[in-house]
N, C-alpha and C positions, 0 to 999 in steps of 0.2 A: 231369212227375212221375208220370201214372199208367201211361205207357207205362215206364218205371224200376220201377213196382211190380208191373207183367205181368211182365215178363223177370226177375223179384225169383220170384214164386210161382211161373212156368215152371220156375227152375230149382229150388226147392223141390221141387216133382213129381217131377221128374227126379230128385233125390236119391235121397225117398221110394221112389220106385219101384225104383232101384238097388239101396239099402241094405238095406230092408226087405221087398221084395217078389222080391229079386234077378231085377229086371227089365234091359231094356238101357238102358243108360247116357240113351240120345236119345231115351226115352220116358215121355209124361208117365203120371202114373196114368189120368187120362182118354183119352188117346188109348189107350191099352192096353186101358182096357175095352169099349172100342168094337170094338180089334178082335182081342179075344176073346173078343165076345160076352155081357160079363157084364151082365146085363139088370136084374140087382138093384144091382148097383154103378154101373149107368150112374142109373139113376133116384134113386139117391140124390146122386148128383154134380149130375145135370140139376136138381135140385130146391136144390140150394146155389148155383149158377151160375142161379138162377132168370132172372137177365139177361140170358143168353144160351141160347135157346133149343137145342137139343141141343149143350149144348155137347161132350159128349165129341164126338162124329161131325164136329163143326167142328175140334177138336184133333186128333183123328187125321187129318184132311185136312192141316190144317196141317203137318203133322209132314212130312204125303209133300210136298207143297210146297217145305217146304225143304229135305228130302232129294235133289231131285232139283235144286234151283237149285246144292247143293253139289259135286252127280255132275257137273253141268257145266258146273259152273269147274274143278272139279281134273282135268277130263278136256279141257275147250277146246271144248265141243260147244256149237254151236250149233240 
């Protein structure tokens, strides 16, 4: 169930971030302020995510993570 309410708020963010911040589609608000540097927006997220230790810097990895597990499969690359 909580791993259903991660992938629930993930793509929340992602919305968020689309709709309202016309960001790109496959980025959360956290990983985007990591990296672009927003240090007031990072601290105010790091501080609701109190549980998870930086969390943006952990989301923006995350992102490239699965950006790159996606580049290859659809490419075949091992």
């Amino acid at each position: 169930m909580i791993d259903y309410l991660v992938r629930v708020g993930n793509a929340l963010s992602q919305l968020l971030n689309t709709v309202f911040l016309n960001g790109h589609p496959n980025e959360s608000i956290s990983g985007r302020c990591y990296r672009e540097g927003r240090h007031t927006a990072r601290k105010v997220i790091d501080t609701i995510f109190w549980f998870d230790p930086d969390h943006c810097m952990n989301s923006h990895l995350n992102e490239r993570v699965w950006c790159r597990t996606l580049f290859h499969k659809d490419f075949h690359i091992t």
